[in-house]
Each structure stands twice: as C-alpha cells, then as structure tokens.
C-alpha positions as CSV (number, residue, x, y, z in Angstrom):
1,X,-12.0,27.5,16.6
2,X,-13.4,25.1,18.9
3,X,-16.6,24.6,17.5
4,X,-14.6,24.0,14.1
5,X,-12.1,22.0,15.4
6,X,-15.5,19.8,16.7
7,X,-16.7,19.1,13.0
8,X,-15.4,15.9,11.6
9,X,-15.0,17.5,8.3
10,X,-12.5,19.6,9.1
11,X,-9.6,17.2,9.5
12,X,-10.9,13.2,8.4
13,X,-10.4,14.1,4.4
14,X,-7.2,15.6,4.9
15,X,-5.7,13.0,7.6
16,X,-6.8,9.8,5.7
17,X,-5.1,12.0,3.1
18,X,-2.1,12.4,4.9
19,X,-2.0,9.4,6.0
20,X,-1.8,8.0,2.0
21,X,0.5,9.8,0.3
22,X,3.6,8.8,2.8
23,X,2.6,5.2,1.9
24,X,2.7,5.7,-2.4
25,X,5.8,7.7,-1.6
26,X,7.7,5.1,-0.1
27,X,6.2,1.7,-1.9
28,X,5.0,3.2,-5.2
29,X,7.2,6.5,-6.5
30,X,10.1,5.1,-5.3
31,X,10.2,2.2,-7.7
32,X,9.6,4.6,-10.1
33,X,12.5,7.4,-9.2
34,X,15.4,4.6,-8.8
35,X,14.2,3.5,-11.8
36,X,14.6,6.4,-13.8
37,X,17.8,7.2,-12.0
38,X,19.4,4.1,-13.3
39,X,19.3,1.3,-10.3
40,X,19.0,-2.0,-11.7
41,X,16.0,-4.3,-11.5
42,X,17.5,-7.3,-9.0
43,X,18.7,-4.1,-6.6
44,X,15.1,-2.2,-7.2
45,X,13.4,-4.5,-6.4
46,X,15.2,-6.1,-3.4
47,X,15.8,-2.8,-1.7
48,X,11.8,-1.1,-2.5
49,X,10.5,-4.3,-0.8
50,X,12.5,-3.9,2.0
51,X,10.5,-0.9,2.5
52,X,7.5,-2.7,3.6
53,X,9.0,-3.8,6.5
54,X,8.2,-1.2,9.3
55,X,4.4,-1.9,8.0
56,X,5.3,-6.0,8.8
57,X,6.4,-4.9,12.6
58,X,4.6,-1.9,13.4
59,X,2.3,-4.6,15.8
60,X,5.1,-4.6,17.8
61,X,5.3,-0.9,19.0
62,X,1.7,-0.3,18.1
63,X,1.1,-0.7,22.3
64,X,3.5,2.1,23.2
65,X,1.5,4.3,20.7
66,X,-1.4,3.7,22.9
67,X,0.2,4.5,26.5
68,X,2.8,7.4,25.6
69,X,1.3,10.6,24.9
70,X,-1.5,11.5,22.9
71,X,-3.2,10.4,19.5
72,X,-2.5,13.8,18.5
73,X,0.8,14.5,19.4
74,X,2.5,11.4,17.4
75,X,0.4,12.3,14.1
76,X,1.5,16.0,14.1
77,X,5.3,14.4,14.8
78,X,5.2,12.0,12.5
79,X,3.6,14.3,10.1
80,X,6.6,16.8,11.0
81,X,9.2,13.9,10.7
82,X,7.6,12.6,7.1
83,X,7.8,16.4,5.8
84,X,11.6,16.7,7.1
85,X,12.1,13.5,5.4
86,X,10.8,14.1,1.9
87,X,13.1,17.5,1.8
88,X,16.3,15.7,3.1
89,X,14.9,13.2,0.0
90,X,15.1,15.9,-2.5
91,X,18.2,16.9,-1.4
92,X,19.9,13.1,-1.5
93,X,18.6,12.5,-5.1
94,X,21.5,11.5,-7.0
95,X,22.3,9.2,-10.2
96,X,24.6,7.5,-8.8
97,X,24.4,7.3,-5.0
98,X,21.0,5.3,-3.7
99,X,22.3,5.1,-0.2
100,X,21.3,8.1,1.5
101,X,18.2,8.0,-0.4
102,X,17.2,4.4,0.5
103,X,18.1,5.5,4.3
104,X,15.5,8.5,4.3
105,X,13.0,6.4,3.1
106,X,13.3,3.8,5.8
107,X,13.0,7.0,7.9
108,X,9.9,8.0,6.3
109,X,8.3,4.4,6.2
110,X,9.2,4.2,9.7
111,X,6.9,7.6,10.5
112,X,4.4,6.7,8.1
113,X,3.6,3.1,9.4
114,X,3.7,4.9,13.3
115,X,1.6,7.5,12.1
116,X,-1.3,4.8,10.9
117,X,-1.1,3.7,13.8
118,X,-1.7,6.9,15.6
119,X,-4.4,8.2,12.7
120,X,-6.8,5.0,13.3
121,X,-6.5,5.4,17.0
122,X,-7.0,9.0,16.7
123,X,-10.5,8.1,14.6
124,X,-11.8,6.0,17.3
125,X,-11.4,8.4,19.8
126,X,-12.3,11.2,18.6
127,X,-15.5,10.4,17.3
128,X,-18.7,8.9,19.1
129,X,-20.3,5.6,17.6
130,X,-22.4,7.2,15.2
131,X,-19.7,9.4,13.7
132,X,-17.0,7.0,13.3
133,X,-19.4,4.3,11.3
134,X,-20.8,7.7,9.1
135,X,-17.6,8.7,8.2
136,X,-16.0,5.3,7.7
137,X,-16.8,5.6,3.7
138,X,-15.0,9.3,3.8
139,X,-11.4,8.2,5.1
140,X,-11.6,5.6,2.6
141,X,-12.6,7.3,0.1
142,X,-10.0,10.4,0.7
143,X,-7.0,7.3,1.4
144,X,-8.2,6.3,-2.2
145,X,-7.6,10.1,-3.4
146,X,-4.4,9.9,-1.9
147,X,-3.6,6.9,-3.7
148,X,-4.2,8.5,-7.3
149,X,-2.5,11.4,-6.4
150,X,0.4,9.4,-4.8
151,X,1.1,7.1,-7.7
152,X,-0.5,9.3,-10.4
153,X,-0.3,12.9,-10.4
154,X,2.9,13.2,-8.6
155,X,4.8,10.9,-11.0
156,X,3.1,12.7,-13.9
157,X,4.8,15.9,-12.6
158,X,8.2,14.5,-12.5
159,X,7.7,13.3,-15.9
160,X,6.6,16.8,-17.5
161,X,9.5,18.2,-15.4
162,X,12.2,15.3,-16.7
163,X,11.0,16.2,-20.4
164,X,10.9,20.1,-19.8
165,X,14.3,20.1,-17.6
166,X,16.5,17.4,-19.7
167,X,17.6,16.4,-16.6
168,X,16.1,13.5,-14.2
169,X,17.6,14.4,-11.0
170,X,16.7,18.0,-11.0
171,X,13.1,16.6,-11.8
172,X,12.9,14.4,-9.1
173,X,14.4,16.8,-6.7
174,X,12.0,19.2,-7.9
175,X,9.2,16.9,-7.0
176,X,10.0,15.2,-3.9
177,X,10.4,19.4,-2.5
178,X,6.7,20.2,-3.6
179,X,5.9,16.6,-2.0
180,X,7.8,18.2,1.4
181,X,5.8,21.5,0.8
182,X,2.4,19.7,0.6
183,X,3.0,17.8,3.5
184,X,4.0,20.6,5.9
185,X,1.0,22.6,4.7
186,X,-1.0,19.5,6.2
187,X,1.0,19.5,9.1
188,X,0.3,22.7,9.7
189,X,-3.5,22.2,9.2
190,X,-3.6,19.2,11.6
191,X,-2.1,21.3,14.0
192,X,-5.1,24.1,13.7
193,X,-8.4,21.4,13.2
194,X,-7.3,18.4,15.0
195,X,-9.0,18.3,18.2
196,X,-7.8,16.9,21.9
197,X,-9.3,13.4,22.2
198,X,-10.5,12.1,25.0
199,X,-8.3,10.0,27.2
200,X,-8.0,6.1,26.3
201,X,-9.1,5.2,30.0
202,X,-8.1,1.1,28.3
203,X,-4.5,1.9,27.7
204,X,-2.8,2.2,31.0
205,X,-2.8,-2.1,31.5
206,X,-1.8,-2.5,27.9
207,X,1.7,-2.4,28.5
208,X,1.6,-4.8,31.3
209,X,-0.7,-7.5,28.4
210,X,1.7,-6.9,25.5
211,X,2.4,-10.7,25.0
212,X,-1.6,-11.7,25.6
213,X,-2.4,-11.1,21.8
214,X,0.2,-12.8,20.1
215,X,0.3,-15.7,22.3
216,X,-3.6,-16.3,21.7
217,X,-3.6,-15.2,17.8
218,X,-1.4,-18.4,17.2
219,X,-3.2,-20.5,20.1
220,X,-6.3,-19.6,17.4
221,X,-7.8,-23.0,15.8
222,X,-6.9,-23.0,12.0
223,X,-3.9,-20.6,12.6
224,X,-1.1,-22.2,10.7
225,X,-3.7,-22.5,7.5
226,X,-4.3,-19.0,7.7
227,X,-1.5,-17.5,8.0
228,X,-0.7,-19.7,4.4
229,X,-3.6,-18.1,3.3
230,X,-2.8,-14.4,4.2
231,X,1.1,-15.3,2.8
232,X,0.2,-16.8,-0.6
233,X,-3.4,-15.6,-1.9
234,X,-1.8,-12.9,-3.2
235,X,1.5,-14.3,-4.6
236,X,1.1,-13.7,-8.1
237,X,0.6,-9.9,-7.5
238,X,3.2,-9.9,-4.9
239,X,6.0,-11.0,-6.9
240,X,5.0,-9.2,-10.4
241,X,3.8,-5.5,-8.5
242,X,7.9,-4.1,-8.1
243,X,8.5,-4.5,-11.9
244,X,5.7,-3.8,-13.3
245,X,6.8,0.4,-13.0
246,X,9.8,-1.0,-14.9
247,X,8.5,-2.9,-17.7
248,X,6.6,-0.2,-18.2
249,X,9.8,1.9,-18.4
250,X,12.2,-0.1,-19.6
251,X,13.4,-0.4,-23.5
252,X,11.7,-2.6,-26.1
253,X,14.9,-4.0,-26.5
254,X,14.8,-4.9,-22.8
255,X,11.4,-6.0,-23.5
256,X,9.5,-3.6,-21.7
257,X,7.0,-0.8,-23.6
258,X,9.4,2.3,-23.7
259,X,6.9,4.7,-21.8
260,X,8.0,8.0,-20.7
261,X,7.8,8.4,-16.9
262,X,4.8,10.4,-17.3
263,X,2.9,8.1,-19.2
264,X,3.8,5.6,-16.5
265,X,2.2,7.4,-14.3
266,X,-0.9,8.0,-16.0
267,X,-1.7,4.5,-17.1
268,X,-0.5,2.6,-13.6
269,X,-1.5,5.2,-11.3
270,X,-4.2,6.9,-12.5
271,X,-6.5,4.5,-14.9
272,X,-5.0,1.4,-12.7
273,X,-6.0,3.0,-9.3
274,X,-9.1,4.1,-10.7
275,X,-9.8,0.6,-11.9
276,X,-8.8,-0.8,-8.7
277,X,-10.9,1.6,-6.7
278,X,-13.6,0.4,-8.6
279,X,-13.1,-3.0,-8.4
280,X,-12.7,-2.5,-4.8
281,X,-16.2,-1.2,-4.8
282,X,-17.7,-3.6,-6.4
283,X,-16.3,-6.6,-4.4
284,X,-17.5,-4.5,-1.2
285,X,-21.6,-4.8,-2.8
286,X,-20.8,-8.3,-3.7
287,X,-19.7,-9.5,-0.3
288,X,-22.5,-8.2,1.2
289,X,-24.8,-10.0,-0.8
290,X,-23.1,-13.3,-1.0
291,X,-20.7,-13.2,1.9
292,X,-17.5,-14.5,2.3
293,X,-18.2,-18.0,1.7
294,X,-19.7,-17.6,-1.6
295,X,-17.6,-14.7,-2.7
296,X,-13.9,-16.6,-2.1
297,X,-14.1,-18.0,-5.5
298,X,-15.0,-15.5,-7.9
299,X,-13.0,-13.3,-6.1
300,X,-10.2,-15.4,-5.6
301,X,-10.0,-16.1,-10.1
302,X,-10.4,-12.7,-10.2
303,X,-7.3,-11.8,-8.2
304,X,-5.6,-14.3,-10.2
305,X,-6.3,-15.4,-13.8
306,X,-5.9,-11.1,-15.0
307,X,-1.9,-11.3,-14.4
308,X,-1.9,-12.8,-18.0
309,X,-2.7,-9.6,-19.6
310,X,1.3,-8.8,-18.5
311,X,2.4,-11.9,-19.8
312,X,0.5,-10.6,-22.9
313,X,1.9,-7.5,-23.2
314,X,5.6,-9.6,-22.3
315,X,4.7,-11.3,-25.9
316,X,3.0,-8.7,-28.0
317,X,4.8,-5.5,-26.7
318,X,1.3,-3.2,-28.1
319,X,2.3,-0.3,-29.7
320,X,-0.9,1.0,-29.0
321,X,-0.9,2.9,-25.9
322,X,-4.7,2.4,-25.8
323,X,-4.1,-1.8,-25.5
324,X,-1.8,-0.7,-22.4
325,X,-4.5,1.2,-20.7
326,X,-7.0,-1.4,-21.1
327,X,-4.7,-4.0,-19.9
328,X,-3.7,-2.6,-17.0
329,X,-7.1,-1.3,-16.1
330,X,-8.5,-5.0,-16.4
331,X,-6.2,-6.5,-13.9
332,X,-6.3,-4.0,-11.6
333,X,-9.8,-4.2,-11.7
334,X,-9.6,-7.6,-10.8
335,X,-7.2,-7.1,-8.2
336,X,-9.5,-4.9,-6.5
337,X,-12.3,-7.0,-6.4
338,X,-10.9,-10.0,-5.6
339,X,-8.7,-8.2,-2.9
340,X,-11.7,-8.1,-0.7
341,X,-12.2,-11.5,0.0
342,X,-8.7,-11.5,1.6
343,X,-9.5,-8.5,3.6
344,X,-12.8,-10.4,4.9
345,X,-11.3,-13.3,6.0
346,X,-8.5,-11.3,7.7
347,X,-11.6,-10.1,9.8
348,X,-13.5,-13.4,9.9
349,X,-10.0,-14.8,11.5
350,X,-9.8,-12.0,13.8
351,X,-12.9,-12.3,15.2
352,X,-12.9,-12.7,19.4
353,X,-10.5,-11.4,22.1
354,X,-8.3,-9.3,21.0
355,X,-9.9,-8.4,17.8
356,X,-8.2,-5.4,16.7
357,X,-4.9,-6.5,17.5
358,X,-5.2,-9.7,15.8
359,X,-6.7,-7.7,12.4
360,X,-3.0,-5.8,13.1
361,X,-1.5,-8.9,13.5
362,X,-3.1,-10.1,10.2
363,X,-2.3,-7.0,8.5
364,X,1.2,-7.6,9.5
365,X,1.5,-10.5,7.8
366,X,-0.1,-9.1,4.6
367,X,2.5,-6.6,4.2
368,X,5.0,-9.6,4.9
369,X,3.1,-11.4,1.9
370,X,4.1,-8.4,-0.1
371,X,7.5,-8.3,0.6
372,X,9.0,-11.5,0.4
373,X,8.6,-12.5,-3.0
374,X,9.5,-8.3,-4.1
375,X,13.2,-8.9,-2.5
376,X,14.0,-11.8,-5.4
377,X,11.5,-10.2,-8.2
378,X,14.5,-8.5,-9.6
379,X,16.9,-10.8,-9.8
380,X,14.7,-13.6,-11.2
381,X,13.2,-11.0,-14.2
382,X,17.0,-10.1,-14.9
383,X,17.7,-13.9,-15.3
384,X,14.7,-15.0,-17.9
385,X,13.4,-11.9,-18.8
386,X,10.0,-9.9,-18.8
387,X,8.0,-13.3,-21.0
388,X,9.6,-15.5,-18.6
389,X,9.1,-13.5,-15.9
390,X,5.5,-13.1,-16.3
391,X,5.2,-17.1,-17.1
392,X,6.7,-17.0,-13.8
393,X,4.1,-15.0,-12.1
394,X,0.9,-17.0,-13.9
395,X,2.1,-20.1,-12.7
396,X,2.1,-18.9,-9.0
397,X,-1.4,-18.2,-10.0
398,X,-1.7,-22.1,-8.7
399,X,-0.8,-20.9,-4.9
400,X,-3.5,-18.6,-4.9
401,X,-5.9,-21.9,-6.1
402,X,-4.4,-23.9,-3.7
403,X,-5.1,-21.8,-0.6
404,X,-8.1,-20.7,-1.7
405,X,-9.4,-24.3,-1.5
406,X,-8.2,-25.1,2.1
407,X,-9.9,-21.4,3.3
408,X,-13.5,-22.5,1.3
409,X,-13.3,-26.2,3.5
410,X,-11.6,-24.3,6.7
411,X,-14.9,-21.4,6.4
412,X,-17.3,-24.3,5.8
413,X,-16.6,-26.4,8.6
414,X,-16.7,-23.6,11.1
C-alpha cells in the first residue's frame, strides 16, 4: 500500500477529477435542473450566479487551509461534505420549492471552492519538482474529463431518465443520488491512495502575514487597469453563459430551440466542452510561440466576435439540429482559445512577491467577472427577449475591445 499510495497515478486523475465535477454541479447542472423544474429566467439566473461567490472569496480563508491540519484531511472532508450534499440535493428536489435546494448548493460550492484549495496545495506538496511539472498536463487534462462528464453525460442521464420516467423530479433525484454515489466512491478512494504530505515548514507565519498580499496586490503599478481587464474581457460571455441552457430549453414560442434536456446536454456539454478543450489547446501552442503580447488580439476577437452565432440562432431559430451543433461548437471554440490570453496576463500581473496569492487574488476576481453580470442576465432576457438579448450581449463585445487596448499599451510599456 505504501509503495502504491507513492505512485502519482494513483490519485492525480481521480482528484483533479474530483475536484471538477463539484464545480459543473453547482455552476453548470444547476441551471439546467431549475430550469426544467420550472424557475423562471430573471430568478435562474440571479440565484445560479450567486453561486459563484464562495469561488470570489475563497482568498480569504485560503490561509487557514494552509495552517490548520493537513492537505489531506480537508480534501477527504470536503470530499465527505460534497457527497452528503449531493444526497440531501436529491432528496430537496422539488417543482415547486427551490429553497432548500439553492441552500445545499451554497453548501456544496462552499466545500468545493475549500477543497481546490486544499487539492492544489495538496499537488505541490506531495510531489517533488520534477513530478509536479510532468504531471501538470494530467490534472488538466482529467479536470477537462470532469468537465464533459459534469455538463454532458450527467445531464444526458437525467434527460433519458425525464423521457423514460414522465416525471422530471424523480429524474433529477434519480441523478443527483448516482452523482452522491460517484462521489463517495472517490472519497473512499482518496482515503486508500492519497498519501501523507510532507509538512508545509512555510505555513506557520502565514497567519501572522494575512493582510501582506492584498495590501501589495493593489500597491502593484497598473492595478486599477487590470483589475478592468480581469472584470470586463470577458463580459460578453459572462452575461449570455446563465441562459444559454435555457434558450436552448425554452419553447420556440419563447424563442428558444425546444431541445429536450438531453439534447441539451449533448450539444453544450459535450460538443461545446469538446470544442472548448480544443480551443484551449490550441491557444496554449499559440502563446507559446507568439506570447502574450502578440497573442492578446487574436485571442481577444476570438473570445468575442463568435457570440453572434447566438444572436443567429435568436433570429433564425435552425431547425436543424446539426446548425446548433456547429454553432455552438464555433464559439466555444473561440472561447477557449481566446480564454488563454486572460489566463496569461492574470500570471503576467501576478508575477513577484506573493505570486501565488496574487494569481488567487486574480482568480478571485475572475469568478467575480462571471458573476456580476449572471445576477441581472435573467431579468434583462425576460424584458427584450432572446434577439434582444443576444444584441445585448454583441454589443458588450465593445468592453472586451476596449480593455483589450489599454492591456496591449499597459504590456508594451512594461
């Protein structure tokens, strides 16, 4: 057992994993359930961006993860808390009632944003230098499984089970148990493989330093333009990602494309994370030829200009499913590729003291970027529809632009 519990292999696939499917569960397959379960738009989207939050703060407790107990000990907790949490979920689903299943979810975004935490600390202790840049590619590319299986496969199950059952609460209830049976057979697993890791000898001052790296993140030269950077660059995706589940769900006399919840599922979250993956991919060989300077741009119109195939789709409403799945697939493609410019120049800012808290900082204020403009997305498609609502969304297009130029001159002159 010890020699096993010494091979990386035995617990990075299924941790990184782990450590994904809490995240779709919460940000993705919820908007998807409440949905189907009848919650309106303004409400669906307002309360499912709420759910970001614990991701906005987690820099705030992220030091106590450090100092109080082990790695190990809060990723098999949080592990047991998220499992407990998806079964009192499949026991709350209701038509009517939301309430006790919005709470649980806070519960379980709350453990799932502690447990990243704990999983990426975990990683760098538990493996030398070597290791932990060898194996960098596998927990990325296992978080990406997750992600397809998160937003894909699991929502495809509810759907066969909605059409074979008649009846969507049974369906979701149905799924959101075998999501709580899953994730107590990993908890179990992490319990076997996981090994002790050595002892952070760096933690015990942190405590005593928690102000040090937010005071100097925002003493940083250039701070107020990047933080306008990390808040708008993605604006157009931020306010159109909570209802694009629904317009894929909703009526054509609503004006959405009347897909069944399992087709949903296939077309956003298995051809669009597949896309996206790829896209992802791709941006990561093109930055490391051209770097970030000469990559913003084209990255930066990719991220952007592909939100009109919605607006499209607003105005034609395609019949064909096949138009769907190409749509979709091209702006998510775009989306991934042009995503990694932001993520480099969240680690071109970070760069100095304090580097890996200021990346949490930054990555704090990315999850804020997505979930400001979600609380209103509702409300505003309710009022001018999906065309107008997508209009919407390609004219914030123009934030994107905007920052983007003040980043290009802010990377140039330094």
């Amino acid at each position: 057992m010890s020699r096993f519990r010494e091979n990386p292999w035995a617990w990075i696939p299924t941790l990184y994993f782990a450590e994904g499917i809490p995240y779709f569960v919460v940000n993705v397959i919820s908007v998807t359930m409440f949905k189907r379960l009848g919650m309106p738009n303004g409400e669906l989207a307002l309360y499912t961006s709420l759910l970001y939050l614990p991701w906005v703060i987690k820099p705030l407790w992220s030091p106590l993860v450090d100092v109080l107990r082990t790695k190990r000990w809060w990723i098999l907790t949080m592990q047991t808390v998220m499992t407990l949490g998806f079964a009192l979920l499949a026991l709350s689903v209701s038509r009517s009632v939301f309430v006790w299943s919005l709470i649980v979810f806070y519960v379980v975004a709350l453990a799932s944003a502690t447990h990243d935490i704990a999983a990426d600390g975990y990683y760098m202790l538990a493996l030398d230098e070597h290791d932990r840049s060898m194996f960098v590619g596998i927990r990325s590319t296992f978080y990406r499984i997750a992600s397809v299986f998160g937003q894909g496969v699991i929502v495809v199950i509810a759907g066969v089970l909605e059409t074979r059952l008649g009846n969507i609460p049974l369906a979701w209830q149905l799924t959101l148990g075998f999501a709580a049976v899953l994730f107590a057979l990993l908890t179990l697993w992490h319990s076997l493989a996981l090994p002790q890791e050595k002892k952070n000898e760096e933690a015990e001052p942190v405590l005593g330093q928690l102000a040090r790296p937010f005071v100097t993140f925002f003493q940083k030269p250039g701070v107020l333009l990047a933080l306008l950077f990390m808040m708008l660059y993605r604006l157009p995706e931020a306010l159109s990602v909570k209802m694009l589940t629904p317009f894929l769900l909703d009526p054509r006399s609503a004006g959405g494309l009347e897909m069944s919840t399992a087709q949903s599922g296939l077309v956003y979250g298995t051809v669009g994370v597949i896309a996206l993956t790829l896209g992802g991919i791709l941006g990561g060989f093109a930055s490391a030829r051209w770097g970030l300077k000469k990559s913003l741009w084209p990255m930066a119109l990719s991220l952007a200009l592909p939100c009109a195939v919605y607006l499209f789709m607003a105005l034609a409403l395609p019949a064909q499913q096949w138009v769907v799945y190409v749509c979709v697939a091209l702006d998510q493609f775009g989306y991934g590729f042009g995503f990694t410019a932001y993520m480099l120049y969240m680690m071109w800012f970070s760069e100095g003291e304090f580097k890996t808290s200021h990346y949490a900082i930054c990555t704090a204020f990315m999850a804020m970027s997505m979930m400001i403009p979600g609380l209103f997305a509702g409300w505003l498609q309710e009022a001018v529809g999906y065309g107008g609502f997508f209009a919407i969304v390609m004219v914030c297009c123009m934030a994107t632009i905007a920052v983007t130029l003040m980043a290009a001159k802010q990377i140039k002159d330094n």
